[in-house]
N, CA, C, O and CB atoms as a CASP TS submission, in Angstrom:
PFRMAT TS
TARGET T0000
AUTHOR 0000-0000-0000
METHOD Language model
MODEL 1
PARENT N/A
ATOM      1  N   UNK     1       3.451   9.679  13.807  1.00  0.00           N
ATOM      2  CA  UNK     1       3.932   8.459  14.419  1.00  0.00           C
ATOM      3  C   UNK     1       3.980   7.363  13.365  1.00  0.00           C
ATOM      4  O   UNK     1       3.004   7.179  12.637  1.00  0.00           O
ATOM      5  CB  UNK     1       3.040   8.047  15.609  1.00  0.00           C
ATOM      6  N   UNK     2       5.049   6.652  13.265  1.00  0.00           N
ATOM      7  CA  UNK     2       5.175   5.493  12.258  1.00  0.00           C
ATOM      8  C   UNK     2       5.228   3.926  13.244  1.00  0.00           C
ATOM      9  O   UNK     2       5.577   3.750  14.411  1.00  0.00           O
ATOM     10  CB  UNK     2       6.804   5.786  11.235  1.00  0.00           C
ATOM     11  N   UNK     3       4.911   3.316  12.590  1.00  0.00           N
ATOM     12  CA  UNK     3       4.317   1.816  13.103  1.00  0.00           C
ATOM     13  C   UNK     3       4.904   0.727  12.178  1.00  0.00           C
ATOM     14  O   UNK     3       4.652   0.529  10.989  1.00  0.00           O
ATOM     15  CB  UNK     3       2.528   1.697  13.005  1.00  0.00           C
ATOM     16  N   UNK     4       6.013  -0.141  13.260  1.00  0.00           N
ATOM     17  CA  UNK     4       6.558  -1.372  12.497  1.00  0.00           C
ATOM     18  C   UNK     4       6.135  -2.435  13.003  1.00  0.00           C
ATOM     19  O   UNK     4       6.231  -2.440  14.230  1.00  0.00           O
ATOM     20  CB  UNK     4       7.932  -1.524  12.430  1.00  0.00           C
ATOM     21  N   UNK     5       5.438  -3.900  12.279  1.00  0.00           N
ATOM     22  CA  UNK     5       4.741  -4.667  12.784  1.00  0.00           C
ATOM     23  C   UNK     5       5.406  -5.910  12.093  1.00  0.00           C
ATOM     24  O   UNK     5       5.604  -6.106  10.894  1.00  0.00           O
ATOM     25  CB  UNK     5       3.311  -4.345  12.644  1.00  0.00           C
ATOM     26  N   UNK     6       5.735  -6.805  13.330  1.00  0.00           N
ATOM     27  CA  UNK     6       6.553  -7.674  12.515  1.00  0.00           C
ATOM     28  C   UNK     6       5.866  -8.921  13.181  1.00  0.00           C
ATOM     29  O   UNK     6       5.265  -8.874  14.254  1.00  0.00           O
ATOM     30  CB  UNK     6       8.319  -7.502  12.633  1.00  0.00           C
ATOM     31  N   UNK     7       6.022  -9.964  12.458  1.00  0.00           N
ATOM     32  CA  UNK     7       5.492 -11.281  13.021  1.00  0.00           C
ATOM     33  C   UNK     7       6.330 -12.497  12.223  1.00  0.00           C
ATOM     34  O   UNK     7       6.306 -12.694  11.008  1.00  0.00           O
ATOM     35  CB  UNK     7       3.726 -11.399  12.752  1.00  0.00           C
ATOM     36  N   UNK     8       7.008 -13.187  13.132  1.00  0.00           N
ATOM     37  CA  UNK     8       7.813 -13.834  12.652  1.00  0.00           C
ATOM     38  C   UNK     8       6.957 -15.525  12.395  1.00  0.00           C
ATOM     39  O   UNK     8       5.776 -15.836  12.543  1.00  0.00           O
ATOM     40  CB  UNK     8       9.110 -13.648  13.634  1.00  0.00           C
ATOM     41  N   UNK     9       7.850 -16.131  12.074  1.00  0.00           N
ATOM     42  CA  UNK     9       7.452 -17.568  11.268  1.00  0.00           C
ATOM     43  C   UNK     9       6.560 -18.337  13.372  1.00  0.00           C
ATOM     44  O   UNK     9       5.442 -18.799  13.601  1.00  0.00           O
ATOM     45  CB  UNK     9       9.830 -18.875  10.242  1.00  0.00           C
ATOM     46  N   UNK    10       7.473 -18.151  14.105  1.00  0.00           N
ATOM     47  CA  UNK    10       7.324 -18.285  15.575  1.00  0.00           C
ATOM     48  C   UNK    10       5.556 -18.349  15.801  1.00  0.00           C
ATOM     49  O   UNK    10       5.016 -18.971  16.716  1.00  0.00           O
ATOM     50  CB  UNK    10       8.157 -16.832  16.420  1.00  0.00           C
ATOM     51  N   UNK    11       4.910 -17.638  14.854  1.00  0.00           N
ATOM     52  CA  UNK    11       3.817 -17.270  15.518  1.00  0.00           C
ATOM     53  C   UNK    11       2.627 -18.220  15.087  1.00  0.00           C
ATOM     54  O   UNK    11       1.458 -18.055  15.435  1.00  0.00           O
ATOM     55  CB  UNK    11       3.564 -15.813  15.269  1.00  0.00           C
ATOM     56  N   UNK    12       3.068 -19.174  14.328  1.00  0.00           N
ATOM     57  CA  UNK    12       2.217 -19.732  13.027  1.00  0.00           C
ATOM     58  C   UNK    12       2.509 -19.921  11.577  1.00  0.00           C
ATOM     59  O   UNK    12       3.573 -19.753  10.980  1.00  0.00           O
ATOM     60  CB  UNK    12       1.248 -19.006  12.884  1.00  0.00           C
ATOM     61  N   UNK    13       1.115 -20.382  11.046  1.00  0.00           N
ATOM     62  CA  UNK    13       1.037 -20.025   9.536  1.00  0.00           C
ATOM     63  C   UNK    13       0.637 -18.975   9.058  1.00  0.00           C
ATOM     64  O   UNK    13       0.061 -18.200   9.822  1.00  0.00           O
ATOM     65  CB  UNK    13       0.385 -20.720   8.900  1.00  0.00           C
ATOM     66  N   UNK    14       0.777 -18.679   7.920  1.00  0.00           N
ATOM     67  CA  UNK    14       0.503 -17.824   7.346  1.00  0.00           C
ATOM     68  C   UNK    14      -0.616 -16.747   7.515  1.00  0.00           C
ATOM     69  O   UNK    14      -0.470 -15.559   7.802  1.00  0.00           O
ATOM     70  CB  UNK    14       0.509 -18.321   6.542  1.00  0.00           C
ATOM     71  N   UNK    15      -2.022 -17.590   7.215  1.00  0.00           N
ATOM     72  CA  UNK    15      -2.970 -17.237   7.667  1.00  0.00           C
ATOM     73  C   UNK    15      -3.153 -16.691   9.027  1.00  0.00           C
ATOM     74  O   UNK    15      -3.817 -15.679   9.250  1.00  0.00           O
ATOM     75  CB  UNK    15      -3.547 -18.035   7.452  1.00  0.00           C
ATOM     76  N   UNK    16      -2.428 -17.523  10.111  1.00  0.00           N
ATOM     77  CA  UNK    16      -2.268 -16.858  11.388  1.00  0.00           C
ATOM     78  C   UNK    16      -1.858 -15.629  11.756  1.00  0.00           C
ATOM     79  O   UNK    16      -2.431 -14.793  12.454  1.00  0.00           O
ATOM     80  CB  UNK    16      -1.626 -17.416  11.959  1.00  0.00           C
ATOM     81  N   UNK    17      -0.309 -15.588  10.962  1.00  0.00           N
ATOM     82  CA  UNK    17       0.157 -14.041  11.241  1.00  0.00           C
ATOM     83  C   UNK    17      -0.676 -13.026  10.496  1.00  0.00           C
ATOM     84  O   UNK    17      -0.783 -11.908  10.999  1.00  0.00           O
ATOM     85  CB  UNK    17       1.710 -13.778  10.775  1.00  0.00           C
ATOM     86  N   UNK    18      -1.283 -13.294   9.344  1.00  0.00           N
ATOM     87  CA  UNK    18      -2.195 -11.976   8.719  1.00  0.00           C
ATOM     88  C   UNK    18      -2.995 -11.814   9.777  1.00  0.00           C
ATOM     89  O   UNK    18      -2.987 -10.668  10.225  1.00  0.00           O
ATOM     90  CB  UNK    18      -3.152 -12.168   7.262  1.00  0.00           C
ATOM     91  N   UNK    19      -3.773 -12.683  10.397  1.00  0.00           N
ATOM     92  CA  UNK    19      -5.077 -12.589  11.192  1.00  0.00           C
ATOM     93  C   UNK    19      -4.346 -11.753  12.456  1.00  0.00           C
ATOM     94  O   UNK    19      -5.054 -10.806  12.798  1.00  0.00           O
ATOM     95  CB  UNK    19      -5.895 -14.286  11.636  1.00  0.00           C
ATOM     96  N   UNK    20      -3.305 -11.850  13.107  1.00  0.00           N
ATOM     97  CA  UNK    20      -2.572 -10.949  13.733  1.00  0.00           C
ATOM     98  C   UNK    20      -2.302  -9.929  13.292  1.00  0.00           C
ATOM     99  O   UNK    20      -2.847  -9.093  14.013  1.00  0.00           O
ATOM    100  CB  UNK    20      -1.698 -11.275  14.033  1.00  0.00           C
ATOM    101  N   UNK    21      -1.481  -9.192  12.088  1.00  0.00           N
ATOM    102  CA  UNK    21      -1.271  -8.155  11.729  1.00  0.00           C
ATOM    103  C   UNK    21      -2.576  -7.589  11.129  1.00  0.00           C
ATOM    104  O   UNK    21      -2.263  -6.505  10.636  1.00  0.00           O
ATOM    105  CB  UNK    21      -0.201  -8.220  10.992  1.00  0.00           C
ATOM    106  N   UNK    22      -3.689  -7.780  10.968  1.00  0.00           N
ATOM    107  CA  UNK    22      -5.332  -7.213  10.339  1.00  0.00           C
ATOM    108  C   UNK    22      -5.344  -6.934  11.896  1.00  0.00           C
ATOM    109  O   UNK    22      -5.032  -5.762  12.107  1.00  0.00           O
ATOM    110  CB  UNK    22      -6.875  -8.537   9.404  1.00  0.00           C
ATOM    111  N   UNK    23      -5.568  -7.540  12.881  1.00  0.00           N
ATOM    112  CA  UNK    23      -6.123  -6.577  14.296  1.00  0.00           C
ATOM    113  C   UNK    23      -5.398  -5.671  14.966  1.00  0.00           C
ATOM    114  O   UNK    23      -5.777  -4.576  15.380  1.00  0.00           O
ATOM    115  CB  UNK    23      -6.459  -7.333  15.436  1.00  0.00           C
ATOM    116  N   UNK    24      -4.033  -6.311  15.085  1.00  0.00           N
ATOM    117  CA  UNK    24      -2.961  -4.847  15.383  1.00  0.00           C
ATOM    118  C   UNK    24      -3.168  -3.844  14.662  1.00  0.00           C
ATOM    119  O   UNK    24      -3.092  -2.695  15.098  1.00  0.00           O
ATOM    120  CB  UNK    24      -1.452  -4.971  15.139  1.00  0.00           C
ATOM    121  N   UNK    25      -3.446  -4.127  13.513  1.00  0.00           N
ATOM    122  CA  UNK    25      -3.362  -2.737  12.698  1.00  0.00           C
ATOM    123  C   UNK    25      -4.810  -1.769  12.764  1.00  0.00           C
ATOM    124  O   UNK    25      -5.023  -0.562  12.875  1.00  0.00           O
ATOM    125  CB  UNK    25      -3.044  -3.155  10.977  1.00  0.00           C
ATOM    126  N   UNK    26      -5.756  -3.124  12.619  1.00  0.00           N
ATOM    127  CA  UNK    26      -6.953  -2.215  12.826  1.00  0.00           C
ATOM    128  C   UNK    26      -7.435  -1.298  14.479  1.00  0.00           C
ATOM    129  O   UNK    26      -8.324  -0.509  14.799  1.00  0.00           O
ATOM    130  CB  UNK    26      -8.139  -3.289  12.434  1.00  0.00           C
ATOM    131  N   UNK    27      -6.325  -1.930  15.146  1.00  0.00           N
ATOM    132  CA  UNK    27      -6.849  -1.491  16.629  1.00  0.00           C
ATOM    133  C   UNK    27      -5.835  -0.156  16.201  1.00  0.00           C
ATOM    134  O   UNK    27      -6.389   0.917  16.440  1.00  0.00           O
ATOM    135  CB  UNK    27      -6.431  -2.709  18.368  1.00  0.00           C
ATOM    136  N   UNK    28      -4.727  -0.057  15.730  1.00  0.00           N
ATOM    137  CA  UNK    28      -4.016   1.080  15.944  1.00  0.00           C
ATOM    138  C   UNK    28      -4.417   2.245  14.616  1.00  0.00           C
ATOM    139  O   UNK    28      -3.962   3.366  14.390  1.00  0.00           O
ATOM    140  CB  UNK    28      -2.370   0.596  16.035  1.00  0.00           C
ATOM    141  N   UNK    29      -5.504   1.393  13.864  1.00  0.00           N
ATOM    142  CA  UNK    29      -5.951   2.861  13.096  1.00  0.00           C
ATOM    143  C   UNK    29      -6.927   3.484  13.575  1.00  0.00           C
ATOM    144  O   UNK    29      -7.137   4.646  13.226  1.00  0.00           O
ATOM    145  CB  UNK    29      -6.365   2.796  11.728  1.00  0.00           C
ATOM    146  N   UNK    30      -8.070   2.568  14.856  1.00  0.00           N
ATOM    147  CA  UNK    30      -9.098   3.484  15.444  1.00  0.00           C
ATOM    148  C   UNK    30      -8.327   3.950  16.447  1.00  0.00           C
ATOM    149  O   UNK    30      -9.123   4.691  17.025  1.00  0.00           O
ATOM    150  CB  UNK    30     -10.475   2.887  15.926  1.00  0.00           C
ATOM    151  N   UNK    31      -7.426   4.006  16.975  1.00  0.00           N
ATOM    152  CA  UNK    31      -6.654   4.850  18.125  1.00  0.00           C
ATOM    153  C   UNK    31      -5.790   5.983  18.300  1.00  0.00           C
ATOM    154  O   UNK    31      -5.461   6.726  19.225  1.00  0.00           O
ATOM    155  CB  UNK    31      -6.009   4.216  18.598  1.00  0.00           C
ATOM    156  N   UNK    32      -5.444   5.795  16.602  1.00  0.00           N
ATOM    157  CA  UNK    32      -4.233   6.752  15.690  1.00  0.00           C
ATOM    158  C   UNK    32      -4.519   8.243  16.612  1.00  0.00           C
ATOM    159  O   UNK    32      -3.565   8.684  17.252  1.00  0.00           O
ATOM    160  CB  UNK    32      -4.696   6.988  13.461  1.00  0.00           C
ATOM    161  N   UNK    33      -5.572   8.831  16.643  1.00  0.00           N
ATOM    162  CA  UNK    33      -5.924  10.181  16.973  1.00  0.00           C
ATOM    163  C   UNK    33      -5.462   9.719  18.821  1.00  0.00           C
ATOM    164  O   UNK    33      -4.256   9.708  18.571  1.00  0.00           O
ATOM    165  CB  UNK    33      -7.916  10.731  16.429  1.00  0.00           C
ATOM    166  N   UNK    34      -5.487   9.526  19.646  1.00  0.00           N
ATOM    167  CA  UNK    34      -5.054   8.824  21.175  1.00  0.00           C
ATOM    168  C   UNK    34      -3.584   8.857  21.359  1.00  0.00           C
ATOM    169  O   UNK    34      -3.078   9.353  22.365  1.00  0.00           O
ATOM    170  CB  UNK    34      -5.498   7.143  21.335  1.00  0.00           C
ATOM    171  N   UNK    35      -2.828   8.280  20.302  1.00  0.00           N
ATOM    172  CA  UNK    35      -1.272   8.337  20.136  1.00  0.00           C
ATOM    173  C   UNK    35      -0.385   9.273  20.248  1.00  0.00           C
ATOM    174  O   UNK    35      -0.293   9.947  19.222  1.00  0.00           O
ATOM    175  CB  UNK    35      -0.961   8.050  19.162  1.00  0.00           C
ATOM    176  N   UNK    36       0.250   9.555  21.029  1.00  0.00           N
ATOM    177  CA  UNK    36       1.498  10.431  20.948  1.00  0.00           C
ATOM    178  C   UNK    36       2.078  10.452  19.812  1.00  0.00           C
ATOM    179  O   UNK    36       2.352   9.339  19.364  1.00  0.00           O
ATOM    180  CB  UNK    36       2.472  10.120  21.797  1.00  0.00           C
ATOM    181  N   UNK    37       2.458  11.651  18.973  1.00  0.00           N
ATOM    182  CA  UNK    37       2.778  11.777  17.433  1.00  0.00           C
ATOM    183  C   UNK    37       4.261  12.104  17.802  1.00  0.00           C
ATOM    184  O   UNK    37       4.705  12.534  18.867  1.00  0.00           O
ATOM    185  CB  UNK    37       1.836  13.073  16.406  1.00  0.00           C
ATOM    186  N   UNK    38       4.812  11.834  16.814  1.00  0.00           N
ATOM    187  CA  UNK    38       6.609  12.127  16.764  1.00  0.00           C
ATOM    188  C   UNK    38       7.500  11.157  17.381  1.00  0.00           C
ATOM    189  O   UNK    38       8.581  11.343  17.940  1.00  0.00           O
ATOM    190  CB  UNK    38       7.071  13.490  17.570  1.00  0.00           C
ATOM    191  N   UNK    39       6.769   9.962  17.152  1.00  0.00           N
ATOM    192  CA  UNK    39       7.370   8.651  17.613  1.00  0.00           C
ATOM    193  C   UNK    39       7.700   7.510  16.177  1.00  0.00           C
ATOM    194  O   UNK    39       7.425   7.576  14.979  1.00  0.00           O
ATOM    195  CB  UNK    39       6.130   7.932  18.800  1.00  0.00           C
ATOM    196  N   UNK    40       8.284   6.686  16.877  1.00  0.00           N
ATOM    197  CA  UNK    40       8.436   5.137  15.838  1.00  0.00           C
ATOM    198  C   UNK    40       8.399   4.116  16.768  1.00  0.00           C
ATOM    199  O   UNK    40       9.082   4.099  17.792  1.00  0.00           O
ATOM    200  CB  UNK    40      10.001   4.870  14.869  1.00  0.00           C
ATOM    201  N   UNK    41       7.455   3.094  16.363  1.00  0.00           N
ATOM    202  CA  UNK    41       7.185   2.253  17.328  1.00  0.00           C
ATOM    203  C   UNK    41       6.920   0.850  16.416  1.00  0.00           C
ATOM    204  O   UNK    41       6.055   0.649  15.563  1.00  0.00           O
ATOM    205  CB  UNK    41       5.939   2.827  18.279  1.00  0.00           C
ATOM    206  N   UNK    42       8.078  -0.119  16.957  1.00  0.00           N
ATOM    207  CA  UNK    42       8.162  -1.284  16.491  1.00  0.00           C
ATOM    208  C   UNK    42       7.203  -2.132  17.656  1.00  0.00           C
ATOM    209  O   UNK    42       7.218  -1.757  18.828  1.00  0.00           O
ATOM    210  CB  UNK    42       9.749  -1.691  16.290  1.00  0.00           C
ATOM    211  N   UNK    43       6.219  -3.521  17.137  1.00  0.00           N
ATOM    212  CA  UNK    43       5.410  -3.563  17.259  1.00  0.00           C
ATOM    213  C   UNK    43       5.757  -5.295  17.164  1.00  0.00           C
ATOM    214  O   UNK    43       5.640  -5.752  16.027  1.00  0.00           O
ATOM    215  CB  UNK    43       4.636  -2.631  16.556  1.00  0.00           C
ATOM    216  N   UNK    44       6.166  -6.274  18.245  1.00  0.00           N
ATOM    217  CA  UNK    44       6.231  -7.593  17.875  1.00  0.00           C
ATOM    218  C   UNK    44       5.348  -8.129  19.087  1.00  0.00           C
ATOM    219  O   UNK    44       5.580  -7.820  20.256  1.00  0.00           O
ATOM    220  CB  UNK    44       7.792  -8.198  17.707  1.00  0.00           C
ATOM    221  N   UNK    45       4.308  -8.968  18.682  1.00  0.00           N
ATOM    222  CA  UNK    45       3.172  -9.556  18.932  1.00  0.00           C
ATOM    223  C   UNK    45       3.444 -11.239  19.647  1.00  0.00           C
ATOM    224  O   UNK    45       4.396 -11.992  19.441  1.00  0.00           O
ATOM    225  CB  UNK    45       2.379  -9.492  17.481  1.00  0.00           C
ATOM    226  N   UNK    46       2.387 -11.425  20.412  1.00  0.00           N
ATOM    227  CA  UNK    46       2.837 -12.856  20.836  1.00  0.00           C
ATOM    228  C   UNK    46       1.672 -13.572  19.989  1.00  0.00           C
ATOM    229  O   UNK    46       0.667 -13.089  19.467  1.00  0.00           O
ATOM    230  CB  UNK    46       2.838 -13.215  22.694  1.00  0.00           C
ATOM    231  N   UNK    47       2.063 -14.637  20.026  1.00  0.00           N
ATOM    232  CA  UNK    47       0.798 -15.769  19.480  1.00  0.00           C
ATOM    233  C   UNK    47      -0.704 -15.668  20.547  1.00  0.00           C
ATOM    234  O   UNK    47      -1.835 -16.056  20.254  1.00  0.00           O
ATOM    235  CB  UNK    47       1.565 -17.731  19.659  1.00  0.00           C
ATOM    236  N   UNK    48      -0.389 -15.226  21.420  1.00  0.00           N
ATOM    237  CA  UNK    48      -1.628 -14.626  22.413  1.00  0.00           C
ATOM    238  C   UNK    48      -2.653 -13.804  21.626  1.00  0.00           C
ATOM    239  O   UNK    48      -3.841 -14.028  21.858  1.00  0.00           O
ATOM    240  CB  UNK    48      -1.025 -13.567  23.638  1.00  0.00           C
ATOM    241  N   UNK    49      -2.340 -12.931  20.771  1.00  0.00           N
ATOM    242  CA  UNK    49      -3.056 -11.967  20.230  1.00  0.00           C
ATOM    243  C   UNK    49      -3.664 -12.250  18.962  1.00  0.00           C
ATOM    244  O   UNK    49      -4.336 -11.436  18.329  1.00  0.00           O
ATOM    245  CB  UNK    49      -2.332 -10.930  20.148  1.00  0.00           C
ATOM    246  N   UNK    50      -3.425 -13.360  18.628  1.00  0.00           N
ATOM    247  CA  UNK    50      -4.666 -13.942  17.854  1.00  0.00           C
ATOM    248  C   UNK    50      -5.987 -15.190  18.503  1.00  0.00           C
ATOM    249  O   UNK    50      -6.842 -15.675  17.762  1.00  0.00           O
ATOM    250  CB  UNK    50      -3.874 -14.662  16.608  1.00  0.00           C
ATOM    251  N   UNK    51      -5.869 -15.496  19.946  1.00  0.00           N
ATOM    252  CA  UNK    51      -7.111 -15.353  20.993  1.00  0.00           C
ATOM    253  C   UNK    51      -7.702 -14.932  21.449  1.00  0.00           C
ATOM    254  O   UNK    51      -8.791 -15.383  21.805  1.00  0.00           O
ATOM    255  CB  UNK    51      -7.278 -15.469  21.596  1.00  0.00           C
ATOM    256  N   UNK    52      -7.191 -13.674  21.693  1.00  0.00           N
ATOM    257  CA  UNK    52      -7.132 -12.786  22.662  1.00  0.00           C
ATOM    258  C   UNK    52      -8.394 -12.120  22.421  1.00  0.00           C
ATOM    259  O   UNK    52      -8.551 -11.639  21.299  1.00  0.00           O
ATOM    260  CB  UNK    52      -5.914 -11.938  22.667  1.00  0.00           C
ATOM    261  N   UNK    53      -9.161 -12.025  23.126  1.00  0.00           N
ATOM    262  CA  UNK    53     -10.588 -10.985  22.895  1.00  0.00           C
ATOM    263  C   UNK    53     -10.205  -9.817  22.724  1.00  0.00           C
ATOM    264  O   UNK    53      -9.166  -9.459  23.278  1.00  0.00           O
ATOM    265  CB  UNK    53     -11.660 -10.831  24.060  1.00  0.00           C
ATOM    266  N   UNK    54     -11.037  -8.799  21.806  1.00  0.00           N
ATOM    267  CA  UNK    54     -10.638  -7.635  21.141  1.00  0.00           C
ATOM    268  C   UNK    54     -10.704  -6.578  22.194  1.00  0.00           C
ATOM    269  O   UNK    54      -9.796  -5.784  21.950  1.00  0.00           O
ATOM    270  CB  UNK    54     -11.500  -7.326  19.903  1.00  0.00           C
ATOM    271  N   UNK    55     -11.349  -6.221  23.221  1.00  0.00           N
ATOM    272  CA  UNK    55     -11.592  -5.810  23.697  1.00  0.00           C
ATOM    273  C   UNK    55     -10.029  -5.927  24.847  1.00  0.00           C
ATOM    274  O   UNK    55      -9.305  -4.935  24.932  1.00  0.00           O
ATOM    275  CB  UNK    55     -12.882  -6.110  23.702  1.00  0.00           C
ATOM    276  N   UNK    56      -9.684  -7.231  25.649  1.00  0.00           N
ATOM    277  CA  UNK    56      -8.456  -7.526  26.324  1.00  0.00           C
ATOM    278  C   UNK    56      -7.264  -6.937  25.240  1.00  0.00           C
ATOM    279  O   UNK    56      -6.541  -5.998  25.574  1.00  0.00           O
ATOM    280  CB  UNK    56      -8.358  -9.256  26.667  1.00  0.00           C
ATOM    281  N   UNK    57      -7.143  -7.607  23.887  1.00  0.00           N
ATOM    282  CA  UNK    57      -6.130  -7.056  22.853  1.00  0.00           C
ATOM    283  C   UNK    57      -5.587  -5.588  23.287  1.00  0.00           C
ATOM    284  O   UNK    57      -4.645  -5.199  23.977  1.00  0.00           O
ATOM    285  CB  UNK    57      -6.873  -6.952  21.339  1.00  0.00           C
ATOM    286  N   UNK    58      -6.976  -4.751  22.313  1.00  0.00           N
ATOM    287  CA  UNK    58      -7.037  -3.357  22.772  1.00  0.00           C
ATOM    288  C   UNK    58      -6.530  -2.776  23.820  1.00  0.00           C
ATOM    289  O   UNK    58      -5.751  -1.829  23.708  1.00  0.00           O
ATOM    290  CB  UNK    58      -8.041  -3.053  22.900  1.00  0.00           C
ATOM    291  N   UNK    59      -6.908  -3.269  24.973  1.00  0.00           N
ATOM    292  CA  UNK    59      -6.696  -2.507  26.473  1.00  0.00           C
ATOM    293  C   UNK    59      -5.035  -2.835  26.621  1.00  0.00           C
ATOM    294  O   UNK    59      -4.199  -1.986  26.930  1.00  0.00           O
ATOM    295  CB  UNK    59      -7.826  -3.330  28.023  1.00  0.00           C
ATOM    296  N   UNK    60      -4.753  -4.247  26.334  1.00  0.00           N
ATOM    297  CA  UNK    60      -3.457  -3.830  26.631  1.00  0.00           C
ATOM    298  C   UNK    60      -2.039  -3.171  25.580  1.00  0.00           C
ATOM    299  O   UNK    60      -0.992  -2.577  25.836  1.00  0.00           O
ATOM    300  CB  UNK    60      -3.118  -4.988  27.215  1.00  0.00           C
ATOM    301  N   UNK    61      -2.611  -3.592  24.514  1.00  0.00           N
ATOM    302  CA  UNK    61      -1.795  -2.746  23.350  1.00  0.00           C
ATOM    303  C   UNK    61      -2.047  -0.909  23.900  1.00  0.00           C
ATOM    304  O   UNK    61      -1.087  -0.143  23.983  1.00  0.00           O
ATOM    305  CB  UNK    61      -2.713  -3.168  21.393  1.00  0.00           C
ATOM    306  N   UNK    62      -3.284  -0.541  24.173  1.00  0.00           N
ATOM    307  CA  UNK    62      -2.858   0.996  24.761  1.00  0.00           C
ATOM    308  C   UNK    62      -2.026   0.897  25.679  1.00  0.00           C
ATOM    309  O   UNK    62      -0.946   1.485  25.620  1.00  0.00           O
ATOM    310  CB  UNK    62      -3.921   1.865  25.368  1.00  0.00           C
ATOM    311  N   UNK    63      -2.186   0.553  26.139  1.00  0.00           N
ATOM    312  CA  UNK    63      -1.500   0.209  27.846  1.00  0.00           C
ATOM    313  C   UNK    63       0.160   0.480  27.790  1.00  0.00           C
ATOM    314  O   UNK    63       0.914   1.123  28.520  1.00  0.00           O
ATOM    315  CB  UNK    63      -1.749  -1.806  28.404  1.00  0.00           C
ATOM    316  N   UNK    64       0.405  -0.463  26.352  1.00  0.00           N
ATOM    317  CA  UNK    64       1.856  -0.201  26.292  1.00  0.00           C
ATOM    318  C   UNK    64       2.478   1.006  25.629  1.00  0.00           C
ATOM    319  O   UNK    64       3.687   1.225  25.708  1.00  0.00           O
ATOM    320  CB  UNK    64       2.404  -1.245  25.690  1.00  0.00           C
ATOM    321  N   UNK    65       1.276   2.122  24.694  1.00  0.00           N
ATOM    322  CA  UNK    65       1.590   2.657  23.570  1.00  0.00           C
ATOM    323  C   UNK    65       1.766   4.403  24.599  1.00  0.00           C
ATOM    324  O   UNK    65       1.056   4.671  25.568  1.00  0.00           O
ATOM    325  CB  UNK    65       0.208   2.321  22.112  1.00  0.00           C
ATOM    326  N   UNK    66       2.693   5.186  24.125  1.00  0.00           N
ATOM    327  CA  UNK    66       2.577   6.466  24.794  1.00  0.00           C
ATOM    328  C   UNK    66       1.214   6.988  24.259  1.00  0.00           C
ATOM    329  O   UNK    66       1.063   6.782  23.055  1.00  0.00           O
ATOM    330  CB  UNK    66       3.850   7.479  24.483  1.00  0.00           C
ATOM    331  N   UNK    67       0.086   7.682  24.953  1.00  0.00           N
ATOM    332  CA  UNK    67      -1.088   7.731  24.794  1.00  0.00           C
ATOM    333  C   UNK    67      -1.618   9.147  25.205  1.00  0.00           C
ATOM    334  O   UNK    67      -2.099   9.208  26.336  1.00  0.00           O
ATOM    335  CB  UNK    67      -1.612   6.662  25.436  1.00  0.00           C
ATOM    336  N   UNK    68      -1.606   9.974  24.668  1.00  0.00           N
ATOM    337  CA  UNK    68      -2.049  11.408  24.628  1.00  0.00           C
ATOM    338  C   UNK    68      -2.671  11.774  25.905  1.00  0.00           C
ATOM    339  O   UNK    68      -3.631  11.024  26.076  1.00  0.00           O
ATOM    340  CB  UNK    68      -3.042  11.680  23.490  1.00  0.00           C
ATOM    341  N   UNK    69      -2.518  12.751  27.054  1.00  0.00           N
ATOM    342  CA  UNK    69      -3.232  12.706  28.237  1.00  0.00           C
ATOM    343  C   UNK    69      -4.765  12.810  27.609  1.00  0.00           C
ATOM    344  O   UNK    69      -5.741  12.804  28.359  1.00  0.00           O
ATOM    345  CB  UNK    69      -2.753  13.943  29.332  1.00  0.00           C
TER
END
């Protein structure tokens, strides 16, 4: 499965969007094994997800991702 993560100017500064793309990414490397493989999945984030408790983040980023029974 390949993973495109984009965060546009929309979301903040600089610092903001890294601090967004460091938790997307880190939530989708402890989950990697959970994921449906043989996919491509583009990945655009709201400004929500740098508040967002890690735990709320998490639950709903699976939520949206095809997810291995």
């Amino acid at each position: 499965t390949r993973f495109g993560l984009t965060t546009s100017r929309k979301l903040g500064k600089a610092h903001d969007r890294n601090r967004i793309r460091r938790r997307v990414r880190e939530i989708l490397r402890r989950e990697r094994g959970h994921i449906l493989e043989g996919r491509d999945i583009v990945l655009n984030p709201r400004r929500s997800a740098l508040v967002r408790d890690w735990g709320a983040l998490r639950t709903e980023l699976l939520s949206l991702l095809p997810v291995a029974p």
